[in-house]
C-alpha positions as CSV (number, residue, x, y, z in Angstrom):
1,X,71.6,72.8,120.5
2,X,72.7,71.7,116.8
3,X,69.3,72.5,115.5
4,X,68.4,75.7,117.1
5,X,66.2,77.4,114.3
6,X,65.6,81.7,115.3
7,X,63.8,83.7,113.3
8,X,65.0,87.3,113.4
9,X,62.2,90.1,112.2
10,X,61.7,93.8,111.3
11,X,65.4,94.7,111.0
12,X,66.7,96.9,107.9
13,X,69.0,94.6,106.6
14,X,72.1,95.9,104.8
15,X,73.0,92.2,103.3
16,X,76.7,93.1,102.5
17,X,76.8,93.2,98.3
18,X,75.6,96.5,98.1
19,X,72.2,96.3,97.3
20,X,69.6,98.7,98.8
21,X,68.7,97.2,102.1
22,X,65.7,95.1,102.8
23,X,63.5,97.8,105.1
24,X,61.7,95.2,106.9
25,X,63.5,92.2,106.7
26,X,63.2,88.6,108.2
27,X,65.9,85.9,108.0
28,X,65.5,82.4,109.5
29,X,69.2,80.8,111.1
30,X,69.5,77.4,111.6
31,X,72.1,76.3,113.9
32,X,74.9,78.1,112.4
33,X,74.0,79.4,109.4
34,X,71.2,81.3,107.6
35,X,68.7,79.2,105.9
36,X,66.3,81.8,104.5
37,X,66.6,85.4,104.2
38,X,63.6,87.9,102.7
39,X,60.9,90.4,103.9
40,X,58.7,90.4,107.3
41,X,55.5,88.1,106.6
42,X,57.8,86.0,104.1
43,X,59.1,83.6,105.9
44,X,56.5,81.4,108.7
45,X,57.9,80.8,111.9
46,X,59.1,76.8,111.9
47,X,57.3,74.8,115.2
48,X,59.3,74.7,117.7
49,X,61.6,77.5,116.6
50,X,61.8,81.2,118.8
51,X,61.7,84.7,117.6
52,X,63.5,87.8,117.9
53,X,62.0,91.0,117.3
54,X,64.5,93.5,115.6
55,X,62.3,96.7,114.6
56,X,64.4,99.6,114.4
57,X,67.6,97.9,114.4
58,X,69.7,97.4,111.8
59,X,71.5,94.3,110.5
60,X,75.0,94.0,108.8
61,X,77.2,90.9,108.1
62,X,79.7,90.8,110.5
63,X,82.8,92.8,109.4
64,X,86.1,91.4,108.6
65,X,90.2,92.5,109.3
66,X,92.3,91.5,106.8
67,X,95.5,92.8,108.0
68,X,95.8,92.2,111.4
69,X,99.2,91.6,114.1
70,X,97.7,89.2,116.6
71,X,99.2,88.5,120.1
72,X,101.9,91.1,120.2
73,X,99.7,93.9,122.1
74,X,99.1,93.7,125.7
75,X,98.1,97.1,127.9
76,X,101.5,99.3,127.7
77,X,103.6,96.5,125.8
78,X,104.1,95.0,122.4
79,X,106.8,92.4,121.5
80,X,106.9,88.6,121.2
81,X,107.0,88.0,124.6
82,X,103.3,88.3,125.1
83,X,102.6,86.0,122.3
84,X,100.4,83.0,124.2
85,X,97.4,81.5,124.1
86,X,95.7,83.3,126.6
87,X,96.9,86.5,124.4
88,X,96.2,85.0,121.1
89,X,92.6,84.7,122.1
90,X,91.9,87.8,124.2
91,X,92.6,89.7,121.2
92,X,89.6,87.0,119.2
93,X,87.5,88.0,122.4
94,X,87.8,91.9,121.2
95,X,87.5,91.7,117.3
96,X,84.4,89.6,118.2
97,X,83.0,92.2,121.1
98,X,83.5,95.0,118.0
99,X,81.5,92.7,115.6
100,X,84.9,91.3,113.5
101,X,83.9,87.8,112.7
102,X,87.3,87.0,111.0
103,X,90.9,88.9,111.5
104,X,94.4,87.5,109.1
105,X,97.5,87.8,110.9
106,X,99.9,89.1,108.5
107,X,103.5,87.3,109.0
108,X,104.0,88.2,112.4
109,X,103.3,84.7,113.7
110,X,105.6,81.8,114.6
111,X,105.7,78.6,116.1
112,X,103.3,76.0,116.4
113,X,100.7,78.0,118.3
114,X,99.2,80.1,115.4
115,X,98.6,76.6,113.5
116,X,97.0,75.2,116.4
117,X,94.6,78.3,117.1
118,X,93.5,79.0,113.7
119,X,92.3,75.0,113.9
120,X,91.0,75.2,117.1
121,X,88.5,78.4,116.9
122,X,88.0,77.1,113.3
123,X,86.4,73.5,114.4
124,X,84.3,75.7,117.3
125,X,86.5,75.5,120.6
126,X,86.2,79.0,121.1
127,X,82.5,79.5,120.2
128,X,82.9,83.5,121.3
129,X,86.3,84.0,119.3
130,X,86.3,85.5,115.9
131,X,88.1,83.0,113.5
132,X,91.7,83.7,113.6
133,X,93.9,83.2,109.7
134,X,96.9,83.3,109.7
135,X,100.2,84.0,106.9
136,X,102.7,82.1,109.2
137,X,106.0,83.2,109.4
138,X,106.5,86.3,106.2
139,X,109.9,85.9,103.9
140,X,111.4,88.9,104.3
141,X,115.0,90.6,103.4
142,X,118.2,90.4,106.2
143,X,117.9,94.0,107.0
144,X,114.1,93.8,107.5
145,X,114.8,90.6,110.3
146,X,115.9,92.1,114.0
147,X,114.9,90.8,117.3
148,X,112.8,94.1,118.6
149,X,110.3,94.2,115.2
150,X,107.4,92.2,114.3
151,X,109.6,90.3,111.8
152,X,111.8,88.4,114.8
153,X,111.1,85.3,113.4
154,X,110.2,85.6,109.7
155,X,112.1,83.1,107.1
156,X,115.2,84.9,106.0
157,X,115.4,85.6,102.1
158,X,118.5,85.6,100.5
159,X,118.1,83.0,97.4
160,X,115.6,81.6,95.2
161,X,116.4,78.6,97.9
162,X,115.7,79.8,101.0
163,X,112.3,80.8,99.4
164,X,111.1,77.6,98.1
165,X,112.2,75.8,101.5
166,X,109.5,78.7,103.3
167,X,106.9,78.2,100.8
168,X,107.1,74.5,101.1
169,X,107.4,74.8,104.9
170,X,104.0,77.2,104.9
171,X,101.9,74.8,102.1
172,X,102.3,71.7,104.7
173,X,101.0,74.1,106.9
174,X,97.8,74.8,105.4
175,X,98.7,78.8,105.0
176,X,96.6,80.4,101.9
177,X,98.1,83.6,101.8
178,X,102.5,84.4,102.2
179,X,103.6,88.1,103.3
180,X,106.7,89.8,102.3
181,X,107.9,93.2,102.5
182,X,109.3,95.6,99.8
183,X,110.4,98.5,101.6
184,X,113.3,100.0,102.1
185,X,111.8,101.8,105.1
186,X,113.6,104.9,104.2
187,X,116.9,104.0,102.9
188,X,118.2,102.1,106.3
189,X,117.0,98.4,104.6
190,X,118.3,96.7,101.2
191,X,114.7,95.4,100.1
192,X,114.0,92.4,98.4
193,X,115.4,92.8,94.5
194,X,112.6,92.3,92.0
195,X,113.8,88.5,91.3
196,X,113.8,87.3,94.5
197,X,110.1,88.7,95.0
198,X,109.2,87.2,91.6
199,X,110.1,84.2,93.1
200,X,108.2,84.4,95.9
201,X,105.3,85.3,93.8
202,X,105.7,82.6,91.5
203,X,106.6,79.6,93.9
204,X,103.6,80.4,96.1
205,X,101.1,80.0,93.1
206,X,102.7,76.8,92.1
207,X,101.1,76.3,95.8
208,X,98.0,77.9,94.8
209,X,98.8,80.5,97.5
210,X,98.3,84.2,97.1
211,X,100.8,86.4,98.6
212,X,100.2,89.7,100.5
213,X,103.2,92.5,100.5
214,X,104.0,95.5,102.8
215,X,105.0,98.0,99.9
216,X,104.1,101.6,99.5
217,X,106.5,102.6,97.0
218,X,104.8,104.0,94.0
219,X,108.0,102.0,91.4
220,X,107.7,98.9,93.8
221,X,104.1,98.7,93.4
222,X,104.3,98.6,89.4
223,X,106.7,96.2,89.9
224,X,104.9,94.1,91.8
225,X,101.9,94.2,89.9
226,X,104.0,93.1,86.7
227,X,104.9,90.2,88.5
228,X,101.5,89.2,89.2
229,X,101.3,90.2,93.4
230,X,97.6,89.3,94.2
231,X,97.2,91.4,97.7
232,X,98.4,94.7,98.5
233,X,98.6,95.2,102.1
234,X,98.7,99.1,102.8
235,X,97.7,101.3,100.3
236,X,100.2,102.8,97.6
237,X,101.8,106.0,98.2
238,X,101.2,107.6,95.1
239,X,98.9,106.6,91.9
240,X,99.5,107.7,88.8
241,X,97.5,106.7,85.4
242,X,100.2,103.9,84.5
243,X,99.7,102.2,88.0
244,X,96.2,102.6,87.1
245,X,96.4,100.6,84.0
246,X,98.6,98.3,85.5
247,X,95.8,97.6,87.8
248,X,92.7,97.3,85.3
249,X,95.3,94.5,83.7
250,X,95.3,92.8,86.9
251,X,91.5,92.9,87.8
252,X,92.1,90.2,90.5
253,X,94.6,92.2,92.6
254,X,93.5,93.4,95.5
255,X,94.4,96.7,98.0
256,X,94.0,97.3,101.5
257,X,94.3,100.7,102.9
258,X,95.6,100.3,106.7
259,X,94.6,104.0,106.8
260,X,94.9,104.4,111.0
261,X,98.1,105.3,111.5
262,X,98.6,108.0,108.6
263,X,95.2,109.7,109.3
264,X,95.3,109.5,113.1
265,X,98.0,112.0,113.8
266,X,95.7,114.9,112.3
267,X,92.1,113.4,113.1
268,X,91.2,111.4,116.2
269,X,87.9,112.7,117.6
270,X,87.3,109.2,119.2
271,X,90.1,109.6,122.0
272,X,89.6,112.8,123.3
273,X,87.0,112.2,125.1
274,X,86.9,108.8,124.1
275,X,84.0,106.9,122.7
276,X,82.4,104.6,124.7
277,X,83.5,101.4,123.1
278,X,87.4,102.4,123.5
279,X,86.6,103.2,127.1
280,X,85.0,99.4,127.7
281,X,87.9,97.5,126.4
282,X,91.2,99.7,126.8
283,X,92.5,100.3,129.9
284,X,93.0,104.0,131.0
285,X,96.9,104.1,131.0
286,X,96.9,102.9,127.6
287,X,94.0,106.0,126.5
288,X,96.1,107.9,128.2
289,X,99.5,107.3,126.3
290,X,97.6,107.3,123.0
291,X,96.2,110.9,123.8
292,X,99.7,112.2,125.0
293,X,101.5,111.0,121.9
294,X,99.0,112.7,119.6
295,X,98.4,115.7,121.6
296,X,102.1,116.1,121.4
297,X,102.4,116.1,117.9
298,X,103.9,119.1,116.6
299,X,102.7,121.4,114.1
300,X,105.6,120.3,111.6
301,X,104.5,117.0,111.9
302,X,100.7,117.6,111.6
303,X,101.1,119.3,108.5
304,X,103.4,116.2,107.0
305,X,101.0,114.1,108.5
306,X,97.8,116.3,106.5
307,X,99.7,116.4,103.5
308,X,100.5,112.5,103.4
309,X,96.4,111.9,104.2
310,X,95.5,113.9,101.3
311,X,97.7,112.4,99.2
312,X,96.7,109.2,100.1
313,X,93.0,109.6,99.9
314,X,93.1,110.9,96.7
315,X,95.0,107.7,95.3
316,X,92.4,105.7,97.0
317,X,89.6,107.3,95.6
318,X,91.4,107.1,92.1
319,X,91.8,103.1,92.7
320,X,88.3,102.9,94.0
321,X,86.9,104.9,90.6
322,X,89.2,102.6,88.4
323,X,87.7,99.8,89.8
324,X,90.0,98.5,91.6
325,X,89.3,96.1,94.5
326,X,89.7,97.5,98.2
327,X,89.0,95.4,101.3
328,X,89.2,96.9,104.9
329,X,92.7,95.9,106.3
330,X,93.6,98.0,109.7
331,X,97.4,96.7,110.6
332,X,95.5,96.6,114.3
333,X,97.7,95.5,116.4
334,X,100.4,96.9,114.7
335,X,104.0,98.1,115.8
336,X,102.9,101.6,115.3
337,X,101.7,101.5,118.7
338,X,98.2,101.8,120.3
339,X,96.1,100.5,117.3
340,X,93.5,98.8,119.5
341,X,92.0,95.3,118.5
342,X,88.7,95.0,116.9
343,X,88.5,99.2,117.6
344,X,91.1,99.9,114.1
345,X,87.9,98.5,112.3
346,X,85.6,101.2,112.7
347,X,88.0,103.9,112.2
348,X,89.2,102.4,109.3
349,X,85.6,102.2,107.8
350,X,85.1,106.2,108.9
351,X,88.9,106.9,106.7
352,X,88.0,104.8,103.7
353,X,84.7,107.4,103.5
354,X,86.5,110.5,104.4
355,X,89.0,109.1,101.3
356,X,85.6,109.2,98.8
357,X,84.5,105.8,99.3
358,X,80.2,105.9,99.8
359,X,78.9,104.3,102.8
360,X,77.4,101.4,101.1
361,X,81.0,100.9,98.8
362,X,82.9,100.5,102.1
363,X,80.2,98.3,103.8
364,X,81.1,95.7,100.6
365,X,84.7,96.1,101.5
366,X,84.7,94.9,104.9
367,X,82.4,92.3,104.6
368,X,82.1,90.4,101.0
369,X,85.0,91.7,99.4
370,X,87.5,91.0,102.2
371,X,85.8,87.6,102.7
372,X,86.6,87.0,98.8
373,X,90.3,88.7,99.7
374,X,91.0,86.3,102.4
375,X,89.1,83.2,100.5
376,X,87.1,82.7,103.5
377,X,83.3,81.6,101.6
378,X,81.1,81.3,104.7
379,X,82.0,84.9,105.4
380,X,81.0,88.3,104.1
381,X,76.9,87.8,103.5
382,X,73.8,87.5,105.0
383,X,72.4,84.8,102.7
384,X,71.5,81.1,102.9
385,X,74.0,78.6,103.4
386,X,76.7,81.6,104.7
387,X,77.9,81.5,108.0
388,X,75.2,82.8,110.7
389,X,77.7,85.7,111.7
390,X,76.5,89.5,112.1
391,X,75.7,92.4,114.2
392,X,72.8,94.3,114.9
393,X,73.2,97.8,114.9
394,X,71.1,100.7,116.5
395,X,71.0,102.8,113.3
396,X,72.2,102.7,110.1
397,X,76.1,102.8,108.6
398,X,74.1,103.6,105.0
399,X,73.2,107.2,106.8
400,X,76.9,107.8,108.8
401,X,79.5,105.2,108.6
402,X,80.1,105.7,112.0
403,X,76.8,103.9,113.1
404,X,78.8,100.7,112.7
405,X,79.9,101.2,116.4
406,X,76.9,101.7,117.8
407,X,76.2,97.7,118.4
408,X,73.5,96.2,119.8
409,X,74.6,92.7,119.3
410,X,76.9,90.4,117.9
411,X,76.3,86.9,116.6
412,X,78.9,84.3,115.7
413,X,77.6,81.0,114.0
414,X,74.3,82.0,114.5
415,X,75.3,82.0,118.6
416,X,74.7,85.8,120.5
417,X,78.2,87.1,121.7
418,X,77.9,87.4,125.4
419,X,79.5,91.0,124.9
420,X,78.8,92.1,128.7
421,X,80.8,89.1,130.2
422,X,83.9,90.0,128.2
423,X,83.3,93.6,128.8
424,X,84.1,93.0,132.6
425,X,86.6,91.1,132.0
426,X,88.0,93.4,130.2
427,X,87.4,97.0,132.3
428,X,85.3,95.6,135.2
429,X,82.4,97.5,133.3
430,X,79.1,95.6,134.0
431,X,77.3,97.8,131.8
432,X,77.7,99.3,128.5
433,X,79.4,103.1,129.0
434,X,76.3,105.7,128.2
């Protein structure tokens, strides 16, 4: 079916560069990609080509993770052990089901199996799978490197040395973006020294790599902008107006927030009860755990936790006023426990607005600008030639953000998602939840 050719009518299409939306929109897809996009009456139905009526609906590009830990999670457990195949790609299955087209691994990977699945869902194996990027193994400090944490198998960094023999190693594999970590995750790790990340930074664009880095540290974060990083990959503690400058001299850099964890503990609507698409694709003990842990925060804890939030939302919305460029990274996935694949996407869209980012500002971020962030071109648009990837929505995410969950459909490479089938296999729900 190479040459399929659908024409798909009457959506409001939200075309992911932050224009005003086309009201009534048509846009023809060819096999696997759009070929013309425009208004209803625009575009004549090809012979031999079938039509989909989408009045009322609303279209978006399919979204994109760029800061993901893939294969680790798996119902009550996370650890290396359940990093398999079978793993690798349920967790493709769900980005996809919650209309994530694309999802980076960041530097929690190792062995041979990342390489191979990012090649295989790349040249079309998996058909249903969201594309899968991946960092490889990160370069990280001795202290940072234990057997019970996500960075098990990451290159050990001691020397200029070690890190030319792990950039090398990662170039022959094809890797676009390195992670490192500078963090002294407070005061138990020696982190990287300023020389040995310059290195990093500077061997890996000899490579014409990019590298991401865990930092948060308001003085790591101006150092790391003097030495040219190119992707934050949490937002910054603190922002002050000589970060800011810092910033506007290196236009190209680029943040993103990983907002879940630090705004769950005080705001979580979506798990008590919880919303219909958590129900479909997590099972109830793991709900269950999630809603214990944060109904058992205590009121110490919630008021850190508000205080940190604010803090943080109000460097964002500095950043985002400055100019700076944000792209929607959720850490899903993550060690911090419970941060459900594919779902971390959503939420993360609702923080970035409740941080002061519009509607339409965040829409950019998770589609165009994290496609440009992860220097994946096919992604991020709904224009000709671009990738036929995106979801059709029952209202609008321009009116409440949180309209990008309410999905009708999903299409990857211009193919529908068979959402219902990986639903059951998931929960054994046939049907959508009400």
């Amino acid at each position: 079916s190479s040459n399929r050719v659908t024409l798909f009518e009457g959506a409001r299409l939200i075309v992911g560069d932050g224009r005003a939306p086309i009201e009534s929109s048509a846009f023809l897809v060819e096999s696997d990609k759009f070929a013309r996009v425009g208004r209803k009456g625009d575009i004549r139905l090809p012979s031999g080509a079938s039509r989909v009526d989408l009045t009322g609906k609303t279209v978006i590009p399919a979204l994109i993770d760029a800061h993901a830990h893939i294969g680790y999670m798996k119902d009550l457990t996370s650890g290396p052990q359940n990093y398999t195949r079978e793993n690798i790609l349920d967790h493709m299955y769900r980005f996809s089901y919650f209309g994530v087209a694309a999802s980076q691994a960041m530097g929690s990977d190792f062995g041979d199996l990342p390489y191979q699945m990012r090649d295989e869902i790349g040249a079309g194996k998996y058909p249903e799978a969201a594309r899968f990027l991946t960092a490889g193994r990160g370069l990280a400090p001795e202290d940072e490197v234990r057997p019970d944490n996500m960075r098990h198998s990451a290159y050990t960094i001691r020397t200029e040395d070690d890190i030319k023999k792990a950039i090398t190693e990662l170039a022959s594999r094809n890797v676009k973006i390195v992670k490192t970590w500078v963090d002294d995750r407070n005061g138990t790790v020696r982190k990287l020294t300023p020389d040995l990340y310059g290195a990093i930074i500077s061997e890996a664009h000899k490579h014409n790599m990019r590298v991401a880095v865990h930092a948060t540290g308001l003085a790591d974060a101006k150092g790391l902008l003097r030495a040219g990083i190119d992707i934050f990959a949490h937002m910054i503690d603190d922002v002050d107006d000589e970060l800011v400058a810092l910033f506007k001299q290196h236009p190209r850099t680029a943040v993103l927030l990983a907002l879940g964890g630090p705004r769950r503990t005080t705001y979580a609507p979506w798990i008590d009860p919880p919303h219909p698409l958590v129900r479909e694709t997590v099972s109830p003990q793991q709900i269950k755990r999630l809603r214990d842990r944060l109904a058992g925060t205590t009121p110490e804890a919630r008021e850190r936790a508000l205080a940190s939030w604010n803090r943080l939302a109000s460097g964002v919305k500095r950043l985002n006023a400055a100019g700076v460029r944000i792209g929607v990274g959720t850490d899903g996935g993550g060690q911090t426990g419970d941060q459900f694949i594919g779902w971390t996407m959503h939420t993360e869209m609702e923080n970035m607005v409740a941080a002061g980012m519009t509607p339409s500002e965040v829409l950019v971020a998770a589609t165009k600008r994290s496609a440009e962030i992860l220097g994946i071109d096919e992604l991020g648009l709904v224009a000709s030639g671009k990738s036929a990837d995106f979801v059709v929505l029952d209202a609008s995410p321009l009116d409440d953000i949180t309209n990008s969950r309410r999905i009708a459909d999903v299409y990857l490479r211009g193919k529908r998602v068979d959402r219902q089938r990986m639903r059951a296999g998931w929960t054994g729900a046939t049907s959508a939840a009400p």
